[in-house]
C-alpha positions as CSV (number, residue, x, y, z in Angstrom):
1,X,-45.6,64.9,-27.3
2,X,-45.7,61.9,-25.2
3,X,-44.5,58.1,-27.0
4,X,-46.6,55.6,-25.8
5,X,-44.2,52.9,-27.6
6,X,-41.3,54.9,-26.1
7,X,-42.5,54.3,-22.1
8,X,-43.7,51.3,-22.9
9,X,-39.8,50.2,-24.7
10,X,-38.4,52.1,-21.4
11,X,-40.4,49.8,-19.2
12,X,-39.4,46.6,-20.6
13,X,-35.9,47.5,-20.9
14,X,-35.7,48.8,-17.0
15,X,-37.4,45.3,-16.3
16,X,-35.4,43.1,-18.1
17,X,-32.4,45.4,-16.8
18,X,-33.8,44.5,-12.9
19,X,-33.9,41.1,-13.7
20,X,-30.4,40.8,-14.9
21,X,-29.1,42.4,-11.9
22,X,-31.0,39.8,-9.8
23,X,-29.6,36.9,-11.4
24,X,-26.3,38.1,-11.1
25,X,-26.9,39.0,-7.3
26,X,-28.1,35.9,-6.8
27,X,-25.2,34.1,-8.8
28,X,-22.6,35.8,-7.0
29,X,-24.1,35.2,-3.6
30,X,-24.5,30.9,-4.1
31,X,-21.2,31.3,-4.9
32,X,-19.9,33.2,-2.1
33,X,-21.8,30.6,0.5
34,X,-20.2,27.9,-1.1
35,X,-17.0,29.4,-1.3
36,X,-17.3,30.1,2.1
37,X,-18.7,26.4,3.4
38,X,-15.1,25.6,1.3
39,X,-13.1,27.5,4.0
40,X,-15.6,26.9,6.6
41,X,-15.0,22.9,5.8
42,X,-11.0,23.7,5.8
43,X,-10.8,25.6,8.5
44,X,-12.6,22.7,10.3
45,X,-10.1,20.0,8.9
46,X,-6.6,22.3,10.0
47,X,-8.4,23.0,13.3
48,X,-9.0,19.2,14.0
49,X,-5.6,18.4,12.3
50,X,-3.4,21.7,13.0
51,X,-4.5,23.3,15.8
52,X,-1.6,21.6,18.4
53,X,1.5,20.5,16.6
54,X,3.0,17.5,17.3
55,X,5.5,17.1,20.0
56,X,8.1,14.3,19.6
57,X,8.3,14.1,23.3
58,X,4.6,13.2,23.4
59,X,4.8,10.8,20.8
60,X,7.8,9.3,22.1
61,X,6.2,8.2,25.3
62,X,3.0,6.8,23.8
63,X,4.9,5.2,21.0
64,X,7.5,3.9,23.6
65,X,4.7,2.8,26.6
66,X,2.2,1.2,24.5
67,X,4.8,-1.0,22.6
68,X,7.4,-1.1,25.6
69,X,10.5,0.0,23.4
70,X,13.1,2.0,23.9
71,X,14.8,4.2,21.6
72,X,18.1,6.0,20.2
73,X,17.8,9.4,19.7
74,X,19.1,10.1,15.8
75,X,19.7,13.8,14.8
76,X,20.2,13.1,10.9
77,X,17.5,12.0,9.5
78,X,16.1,12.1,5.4
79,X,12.4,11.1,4.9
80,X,10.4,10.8,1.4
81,X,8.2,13.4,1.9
82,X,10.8,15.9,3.4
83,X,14.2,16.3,2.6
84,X,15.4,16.5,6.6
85,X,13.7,16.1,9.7
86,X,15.3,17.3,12.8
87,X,15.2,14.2,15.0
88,X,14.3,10.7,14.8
89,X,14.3,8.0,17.1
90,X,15.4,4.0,16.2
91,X,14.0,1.0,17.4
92,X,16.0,-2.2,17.4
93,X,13.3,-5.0,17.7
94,X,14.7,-8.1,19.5
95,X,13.2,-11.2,18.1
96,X,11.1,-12.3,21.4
97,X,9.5,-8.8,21.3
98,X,5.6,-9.0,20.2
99,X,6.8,-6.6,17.3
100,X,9.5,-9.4,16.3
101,X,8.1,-9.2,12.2
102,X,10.2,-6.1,12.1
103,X,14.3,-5.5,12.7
104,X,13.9,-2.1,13.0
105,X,11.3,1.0,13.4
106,X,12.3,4.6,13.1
107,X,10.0,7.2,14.4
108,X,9.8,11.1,12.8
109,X,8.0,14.0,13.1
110,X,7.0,15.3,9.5
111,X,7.1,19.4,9.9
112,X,5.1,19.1,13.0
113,X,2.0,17.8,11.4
114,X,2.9,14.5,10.3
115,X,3.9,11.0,12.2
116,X,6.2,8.9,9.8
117,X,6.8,5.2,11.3
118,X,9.2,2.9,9.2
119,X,9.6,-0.4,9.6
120,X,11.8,-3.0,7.9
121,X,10.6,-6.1,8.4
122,X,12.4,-9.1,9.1
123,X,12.0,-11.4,6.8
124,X,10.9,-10.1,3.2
125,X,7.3,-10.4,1.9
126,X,6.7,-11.1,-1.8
127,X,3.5,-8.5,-2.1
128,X,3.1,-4.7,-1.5
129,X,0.5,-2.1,-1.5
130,X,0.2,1.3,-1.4
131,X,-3.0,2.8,0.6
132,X,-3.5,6.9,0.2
133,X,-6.0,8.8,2.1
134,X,-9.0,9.5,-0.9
135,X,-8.5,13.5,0.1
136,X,-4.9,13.0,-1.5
137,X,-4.4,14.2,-4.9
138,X,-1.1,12.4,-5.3
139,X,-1.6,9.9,-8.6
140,X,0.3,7.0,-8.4
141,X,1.4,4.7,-11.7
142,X,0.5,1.5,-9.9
143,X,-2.7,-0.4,-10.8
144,X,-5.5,0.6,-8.9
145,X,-8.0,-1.6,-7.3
146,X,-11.6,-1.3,-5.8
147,X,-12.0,-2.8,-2.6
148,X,-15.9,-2.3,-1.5
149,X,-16.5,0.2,1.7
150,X,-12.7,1.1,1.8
151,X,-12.3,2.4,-1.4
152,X,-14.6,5.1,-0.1
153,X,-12.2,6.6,2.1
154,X,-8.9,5.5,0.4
155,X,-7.2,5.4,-2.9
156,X,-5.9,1.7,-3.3
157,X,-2.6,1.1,-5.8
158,X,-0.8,-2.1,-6.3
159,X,0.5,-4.8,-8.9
160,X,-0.8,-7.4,-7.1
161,X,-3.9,-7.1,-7.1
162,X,-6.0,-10.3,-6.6
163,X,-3.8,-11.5,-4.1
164,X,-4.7,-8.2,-2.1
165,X,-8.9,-8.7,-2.9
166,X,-8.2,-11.9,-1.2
167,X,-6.3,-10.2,1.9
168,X,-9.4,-7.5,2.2
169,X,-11.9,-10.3,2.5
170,X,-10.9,-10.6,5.8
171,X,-13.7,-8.1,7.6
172,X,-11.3,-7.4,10.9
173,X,-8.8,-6.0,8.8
174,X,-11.3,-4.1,6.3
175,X,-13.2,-2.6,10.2
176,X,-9.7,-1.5,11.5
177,X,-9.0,0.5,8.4
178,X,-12.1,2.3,8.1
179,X,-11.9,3.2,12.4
180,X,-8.9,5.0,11.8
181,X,-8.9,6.4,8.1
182,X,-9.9,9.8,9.3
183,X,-6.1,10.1,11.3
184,X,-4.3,8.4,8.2
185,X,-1.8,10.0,5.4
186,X,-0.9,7.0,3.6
187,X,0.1,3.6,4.3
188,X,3.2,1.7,2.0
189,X,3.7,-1.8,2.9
190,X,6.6,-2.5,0.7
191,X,8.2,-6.5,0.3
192,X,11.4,-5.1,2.9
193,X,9.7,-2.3,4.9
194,X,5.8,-0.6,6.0
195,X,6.0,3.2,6.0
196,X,3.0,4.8,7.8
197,X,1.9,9.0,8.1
198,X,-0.6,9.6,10.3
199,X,-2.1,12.8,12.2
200,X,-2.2,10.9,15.5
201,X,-0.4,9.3,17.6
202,X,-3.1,7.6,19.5
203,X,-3.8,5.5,15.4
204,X,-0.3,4.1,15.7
205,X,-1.0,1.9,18.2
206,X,-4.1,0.2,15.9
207,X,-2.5,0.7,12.2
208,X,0.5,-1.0,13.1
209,X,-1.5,-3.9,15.3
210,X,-3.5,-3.9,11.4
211,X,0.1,-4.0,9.5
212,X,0.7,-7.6,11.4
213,X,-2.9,-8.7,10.6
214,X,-1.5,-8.2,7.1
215,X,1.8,-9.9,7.7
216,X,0.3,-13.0,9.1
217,X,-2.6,-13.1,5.8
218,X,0.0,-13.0,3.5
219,X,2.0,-15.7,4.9
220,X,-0.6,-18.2,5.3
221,X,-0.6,-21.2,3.3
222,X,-3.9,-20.4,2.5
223,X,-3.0,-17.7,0.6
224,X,0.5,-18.6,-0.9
225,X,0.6,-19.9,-4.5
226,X,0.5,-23.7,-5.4
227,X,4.0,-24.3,-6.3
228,X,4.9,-27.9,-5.1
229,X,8.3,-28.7,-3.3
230,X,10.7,-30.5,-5.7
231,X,12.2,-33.8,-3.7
232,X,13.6,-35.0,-6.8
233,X,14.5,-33.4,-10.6
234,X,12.7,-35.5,-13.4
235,X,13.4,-34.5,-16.9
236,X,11.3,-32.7,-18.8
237,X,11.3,-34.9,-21.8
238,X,10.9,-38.1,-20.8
239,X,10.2,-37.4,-16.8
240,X,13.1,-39.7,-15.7
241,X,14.2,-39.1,-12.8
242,X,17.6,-37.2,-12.7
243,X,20.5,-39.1,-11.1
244,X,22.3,-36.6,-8.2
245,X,25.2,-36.5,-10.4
246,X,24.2,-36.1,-13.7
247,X,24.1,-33.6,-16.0
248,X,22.1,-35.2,-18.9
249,X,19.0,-37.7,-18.5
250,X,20.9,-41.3,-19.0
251,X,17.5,-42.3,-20.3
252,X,17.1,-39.3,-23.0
253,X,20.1,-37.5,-23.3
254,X,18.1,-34.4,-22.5
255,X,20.2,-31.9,-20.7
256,X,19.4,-31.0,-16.3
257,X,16.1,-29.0,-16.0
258,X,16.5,-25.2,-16.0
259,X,15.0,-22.5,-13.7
260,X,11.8,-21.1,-15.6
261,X,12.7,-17.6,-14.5
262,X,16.6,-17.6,-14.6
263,X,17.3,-20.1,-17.4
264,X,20.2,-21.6,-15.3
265,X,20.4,-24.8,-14.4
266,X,18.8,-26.6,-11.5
267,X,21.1,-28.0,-9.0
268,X,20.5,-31.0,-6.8
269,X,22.2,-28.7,-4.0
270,X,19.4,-26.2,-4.6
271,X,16.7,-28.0,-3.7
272,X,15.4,-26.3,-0.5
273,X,14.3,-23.6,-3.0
274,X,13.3,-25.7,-6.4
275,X,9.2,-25.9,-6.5
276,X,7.4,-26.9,-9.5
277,X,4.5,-25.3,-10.9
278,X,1.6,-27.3,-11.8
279,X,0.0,-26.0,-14.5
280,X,2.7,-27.1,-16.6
281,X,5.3,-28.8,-14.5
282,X,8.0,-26.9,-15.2
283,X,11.1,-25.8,-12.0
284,X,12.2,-22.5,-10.6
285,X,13.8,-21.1,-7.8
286,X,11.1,-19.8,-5.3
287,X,12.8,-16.6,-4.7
288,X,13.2,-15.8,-8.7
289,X,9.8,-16.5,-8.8
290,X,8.5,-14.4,-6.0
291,X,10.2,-11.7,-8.3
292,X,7.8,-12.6,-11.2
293,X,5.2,-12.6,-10.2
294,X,5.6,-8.8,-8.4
295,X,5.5,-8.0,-12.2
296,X,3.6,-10.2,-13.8
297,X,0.7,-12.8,-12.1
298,X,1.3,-15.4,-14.8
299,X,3.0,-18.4,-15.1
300,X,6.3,-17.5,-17.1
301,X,6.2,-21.0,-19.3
302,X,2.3,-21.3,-20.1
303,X,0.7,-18.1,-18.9
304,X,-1.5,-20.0,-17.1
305,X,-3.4,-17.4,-14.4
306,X,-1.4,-18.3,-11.0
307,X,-2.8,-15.8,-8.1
308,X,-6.3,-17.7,-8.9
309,X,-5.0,-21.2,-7.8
């Protein structure tokens, strides 16, 4: 005897049963087309990037043309990101070359896919930065900082950071970045060296020409801090000034001013490298207060806020 109900149960089920084979069809096949834009979009990236590996010879020449150096061929060489690379070539910078802020440069080729400059420079600089390609993954445990359009394409990582907003202001530097951020790895300027990966060897040319825009930014007066150079020690009690010889104030009896930093005493002998600071007037040695402040932006007597002077 024919069920009515029975069809009509049969119906719905077959329905709902059609229904949920669509969804999952369809499910399965956004997710296949996006999987394969995923490879499509990698593919694309190791073609661009991978497709020729680099040739030290062909580096060499543009490296060595464009800057007009020449080089000693090194066969044992360690890097950072690989524990040996199988040649290398050094750079000894003489100090009328146009590259002069650096001693030396050392040139690698990272398992074929990488350029790795180093370069010490030649006189220390009290700030560094570390600037990673925003398609790394790598977390750093620096303090990271947003700098507007760069941050973007790059991951941004330093202890320093409102001296560095105050580097970035500058639009020419900012410009050269973003040109060349599709060809860059990751960029380390350090207080003794600048360690660049790139792709390419034509970006060398322009990152490192960027690297001395740095340089010169952070070693304007414009943007070092407002210590004041010491001609003559007063004490800190009664702000005598200190006789050459002394060692306590004749007027006082307070004992020589100290280094802030160091707690050793300041010498009159010192004096080349004795600043005061003057939120609070107190001495230190410049270079034991360079160190400081690459830990702490503060002043170390009254905490007073010293990258905003």
């Amino acid at each position: 005897m024919w069920d009515l109900n029975q069809t009509i149960l049969g119906v719905i089920l077959a329905a709902v049963a059609v229904i949920v084979l669509v969804l999952f069809a369809l499910f399965y096949h956004l997710r296949y087309r996006r999987l394969r834009r995923q490879l499509r979009y990698k593919y694309t990236v190791r073609k661009k990037f991978y497709k020729k590996n680099l040739s030290m010879k062909e580096i060499l020449s543009y490296f060595s043309i464009n800057w007009n150096l020449s080089g000693k061929r090194v066969e044992e060489v360690y890097t950072n990101r690989y524990e040996h690379a199988e040649e290398a070539y050094i750079f000894n910078i003489e100090e009328s070359h146009k590259l002069s802020s650096f001693s030396k440069i050392r040139l690698t080729v990272e398992g074929r896919k990488y350029i790795n400059i180093r370069a010490s420079w030649r006189e220390s600089i009290p700030y560094s930065i570390d600037i990673r390609a925003k398609k790394s993954n790598i977390e750093m445990y620096l303090l990271g900082i947003e700098i507007p359009v760069m941050s973007e394409v790059y991951r941004i990582f330093t202890q320093s950071p409102n001296i560095w907003k105050k580097i970035f202001k500058d639009n020419l530097i900012v410009n050269r970045f973003l040109d060349i951020h599709k060809d860059v790895v990751s960029i380390f300027i350090r207080e003794d060296y600048v360690e660049l990966i790139v792709f390419k060897e034509r970006v060398t040319n322009d990152l490192i020409s960027t690297v001395l825009l740095i340089e010169k930014a952070i070693r304007s007066p414009n943007l070092e801090i407002k210590v004041i150079k010491v001609e003559k020690l007063r004490c800190y009690n009664c702000k005598d000034f200190f006789d050459p010889t002394e060692e306590y104030c004749d007027k006082c009896n307070s004992p020589r001013p100290i280094c802030i930093v160091c707690h050793l005493d300041v010498r009159i002998a010192e004096m080349k490298e004795i600043v005061t600071l003057p939120c609070c007037g107190v001495y230190a040695h410049r270079s034991h207060l360079n160190k400081w402040l690459k830990i702490k932006s503060q002043c170390p007597n009254c905490l007073a806020d010293i990258t905003d002077w």
